[in-house]
C-alpha positions in Angstrom: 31.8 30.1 -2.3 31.8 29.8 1.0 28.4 28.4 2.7 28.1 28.0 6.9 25.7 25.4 7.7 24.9 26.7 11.1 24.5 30.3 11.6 21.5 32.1 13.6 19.4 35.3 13.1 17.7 36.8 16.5 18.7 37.5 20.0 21.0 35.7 22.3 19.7 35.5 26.0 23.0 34.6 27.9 25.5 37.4 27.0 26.0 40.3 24.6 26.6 39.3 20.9 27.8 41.5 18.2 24.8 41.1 15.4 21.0 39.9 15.8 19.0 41.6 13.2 19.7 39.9 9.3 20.8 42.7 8.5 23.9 42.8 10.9 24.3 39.5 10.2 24.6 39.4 7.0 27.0 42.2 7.4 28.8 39.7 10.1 29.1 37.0 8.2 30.3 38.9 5.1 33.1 40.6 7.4 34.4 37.2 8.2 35.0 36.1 4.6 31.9 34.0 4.8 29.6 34.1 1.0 26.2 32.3 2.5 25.0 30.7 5.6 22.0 28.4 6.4 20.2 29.9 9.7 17.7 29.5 12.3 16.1 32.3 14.6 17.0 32.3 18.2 13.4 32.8 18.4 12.6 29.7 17.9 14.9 27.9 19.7 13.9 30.3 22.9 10.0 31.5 22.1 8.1 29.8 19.6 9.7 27.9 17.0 7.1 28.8 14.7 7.2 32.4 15.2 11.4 32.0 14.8 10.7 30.2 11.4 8.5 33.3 10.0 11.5 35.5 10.9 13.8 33.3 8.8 11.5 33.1 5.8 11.6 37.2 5.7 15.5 37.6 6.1 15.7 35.2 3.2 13.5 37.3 1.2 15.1 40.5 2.2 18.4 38.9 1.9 18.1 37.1 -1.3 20.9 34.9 -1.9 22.4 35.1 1.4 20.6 33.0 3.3 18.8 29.4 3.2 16.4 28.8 5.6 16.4 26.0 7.7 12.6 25.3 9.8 13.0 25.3 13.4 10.9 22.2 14.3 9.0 21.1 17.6 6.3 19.2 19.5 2.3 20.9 19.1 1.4 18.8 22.7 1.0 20.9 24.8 -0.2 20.1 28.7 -1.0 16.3 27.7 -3.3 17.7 25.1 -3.0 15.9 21.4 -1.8 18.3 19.1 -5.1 19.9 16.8 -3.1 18.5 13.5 0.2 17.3 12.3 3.4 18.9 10.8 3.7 19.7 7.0 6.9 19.5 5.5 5.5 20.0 2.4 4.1 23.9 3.4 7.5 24.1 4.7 8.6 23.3 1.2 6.2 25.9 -0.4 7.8 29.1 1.6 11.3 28.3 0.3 13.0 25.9 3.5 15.7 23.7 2.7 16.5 21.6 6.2 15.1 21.0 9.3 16.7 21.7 12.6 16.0 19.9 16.1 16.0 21.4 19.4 14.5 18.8 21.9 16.7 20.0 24.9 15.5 23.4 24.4 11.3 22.3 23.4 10.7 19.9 26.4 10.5 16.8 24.5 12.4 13.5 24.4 13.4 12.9 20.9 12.7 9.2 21.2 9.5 9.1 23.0 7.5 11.7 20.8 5.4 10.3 18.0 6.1 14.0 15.9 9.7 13.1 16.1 9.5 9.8 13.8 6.9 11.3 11.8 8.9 14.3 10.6 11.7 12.1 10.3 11.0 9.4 8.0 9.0 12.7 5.7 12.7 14.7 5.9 14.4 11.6 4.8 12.1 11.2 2.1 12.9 14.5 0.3 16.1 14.5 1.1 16.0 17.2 3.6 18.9 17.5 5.7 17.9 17.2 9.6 20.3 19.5 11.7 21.0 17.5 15.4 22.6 19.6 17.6 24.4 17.8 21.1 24.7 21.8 22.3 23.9 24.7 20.6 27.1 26.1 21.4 30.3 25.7 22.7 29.5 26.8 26.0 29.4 24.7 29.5 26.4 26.2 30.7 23.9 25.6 27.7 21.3 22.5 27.9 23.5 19.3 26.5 21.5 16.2 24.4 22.6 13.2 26.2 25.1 11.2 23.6 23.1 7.7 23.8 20.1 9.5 22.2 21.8 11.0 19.7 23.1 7.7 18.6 19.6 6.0 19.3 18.0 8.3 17.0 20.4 8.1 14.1 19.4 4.0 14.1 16.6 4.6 14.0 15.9 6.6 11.3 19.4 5.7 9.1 17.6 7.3 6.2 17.9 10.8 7.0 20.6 13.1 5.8 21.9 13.8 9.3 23.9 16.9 10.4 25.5 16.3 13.7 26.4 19.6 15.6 27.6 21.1 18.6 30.4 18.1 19.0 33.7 19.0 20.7 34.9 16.4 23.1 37.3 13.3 22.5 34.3 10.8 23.6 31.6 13.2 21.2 33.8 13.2 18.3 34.2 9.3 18.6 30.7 8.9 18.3 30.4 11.0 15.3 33.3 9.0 13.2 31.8 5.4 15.1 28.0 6.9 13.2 29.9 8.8 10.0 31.2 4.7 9.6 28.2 3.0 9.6 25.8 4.9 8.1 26.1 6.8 4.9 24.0 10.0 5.6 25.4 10.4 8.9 27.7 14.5 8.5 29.0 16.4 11.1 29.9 19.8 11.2 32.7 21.8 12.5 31.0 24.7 14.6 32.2 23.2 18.2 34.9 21.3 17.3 37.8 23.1 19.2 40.4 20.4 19.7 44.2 21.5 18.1 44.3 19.6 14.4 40.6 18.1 14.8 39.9 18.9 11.6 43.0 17.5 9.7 42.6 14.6 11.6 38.6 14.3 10.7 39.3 14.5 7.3 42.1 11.5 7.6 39.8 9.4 9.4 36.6 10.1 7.7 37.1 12.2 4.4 35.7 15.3 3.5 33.1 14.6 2.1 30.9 15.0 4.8 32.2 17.1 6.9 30.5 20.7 6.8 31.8 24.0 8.1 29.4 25.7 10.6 30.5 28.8 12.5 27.6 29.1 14.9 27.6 32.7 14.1 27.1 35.3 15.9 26.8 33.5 18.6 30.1 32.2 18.5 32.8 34.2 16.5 32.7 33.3 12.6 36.1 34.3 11.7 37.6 32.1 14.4 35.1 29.3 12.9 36.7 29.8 9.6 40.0 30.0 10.6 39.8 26.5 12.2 39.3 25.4 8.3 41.3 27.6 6.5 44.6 26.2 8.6 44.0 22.4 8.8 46.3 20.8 7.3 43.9 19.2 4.6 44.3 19.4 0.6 43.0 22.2 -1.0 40.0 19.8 -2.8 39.2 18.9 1.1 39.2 22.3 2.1 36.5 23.2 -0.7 34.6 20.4 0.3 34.4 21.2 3.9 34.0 25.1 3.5 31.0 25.0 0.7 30.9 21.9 -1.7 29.0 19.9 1.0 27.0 21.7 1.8 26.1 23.1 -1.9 25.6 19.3 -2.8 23.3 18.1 0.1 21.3 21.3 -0.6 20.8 21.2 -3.6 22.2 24.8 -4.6 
């Protein structure tokens, strides 16, 4: 089975994309050759996070079995106000989500200086959860970029949690994700923005399969082109089954 770590359901401000609804993706994704696919809502990433996550949880009950629902997490501050109560990962827990994803250059908050950030960290790590980092949210020059240094910051600080590196593509990004994959054991990327010619045969020399995950970034980004990336790397066939579901299966616990 394959299983995309990083697909999205909702609409796409910046240009015309060929599926938003669940139901087109689903239909999307299934067109590409692709089985399942953790998502997020564009809503939340654009909106209200919390508003995005309440579209995921009904595409996964409407589409059972073809999605799993990642919560769309971010700060409750709002104008120098303390937040009226905390996150629950727990409730989270209770209406079926299996990961978390971050957006702080979307949400207006520095990942290092907000107190939410550790909190919802060190609980993710605890269960296991794995926390969905993205450096871009596509491959495309114009989006909002993390700045790399954070990215690295963050991952020291919290080396407990299951960490999904996205949105990498450039030599110096992709050097920071094998320099983290080395020294700490949860650190995984996957492949949504990785574009370079034999990046992933030469990922899988230099780090292994096992935690690299295949994300297409669909529909956003085309998610036969993200398989296809996969499909021809020069990789064994028990990397390529890794990298296309077996990870992800594993960290999820499907």
């Amino acid at each position: 089975m394959i299983l995309d770590i990083n697909a999205f359901i909702g609409r796409w401000p910046y240009w015309p994309i060929p599926a938003s609804a669940p139901q087109e993706v689903a239909e999307t994704l299934a067109a590409a050759g692709i089985d399942r696919a953790a998502i997020c809502s564009t809503r939340s990433v654009f909106v209200h996070w919390e508003d995005g996550n309440g579209d995921v949880e009904r595409a996964c009950r409407e589409h059972d079995g073809r999605f799993v629902p990642f919560a769309c997490l971010g700060t409750l501050e709002l104008s120098h106000a303390l937040p009226p109560r905390e996150l629950d990962l727990e409730a989270y827990a209770r209406r079926g989500f299996r990961g978390i994803r971050l957006y702080p250059q979307h949400h207006s908050y520095h990942p290092l200086y907000n107190a939410f950030v550790d909190r919802i960290l060190e609980d993710a790590a605890a269960r296991r959860w794995p926390v969905l980092l993205p450096l871009r949210i596509v491959m495309n020059w114009g989006v909002p970029m993390q700045e790399l240094p954070v990215i690295e910051a963050l991952v020291a600080r919290h080396p407990r949690v299951v960490w999904l590196l996205a949105g990498i593509n450039y030599l110096w990004e992709l050097q920071l994700a094998v320099w983290l994959m080395a020294r700490y054991r949860d650190v995984h990327l996957e492949t949504s923005c990785v574009m370079g010619y034999e990046a992933i045969t030469t990922l899988v020399a230099q780090c292994g399969s096992d935690r690299i995950l295949f994300g297409s970034g669909a529909p956003i980004q085309l998610a036969a082109a993200g398989l296809a990336k996969i499909l021809r790397a020069r990789i064994s066939d028990a990397d390529r089954d890794a990298v296309l579901g077996g990870n992800a299966r594993r960290l999820l616990a499907l």
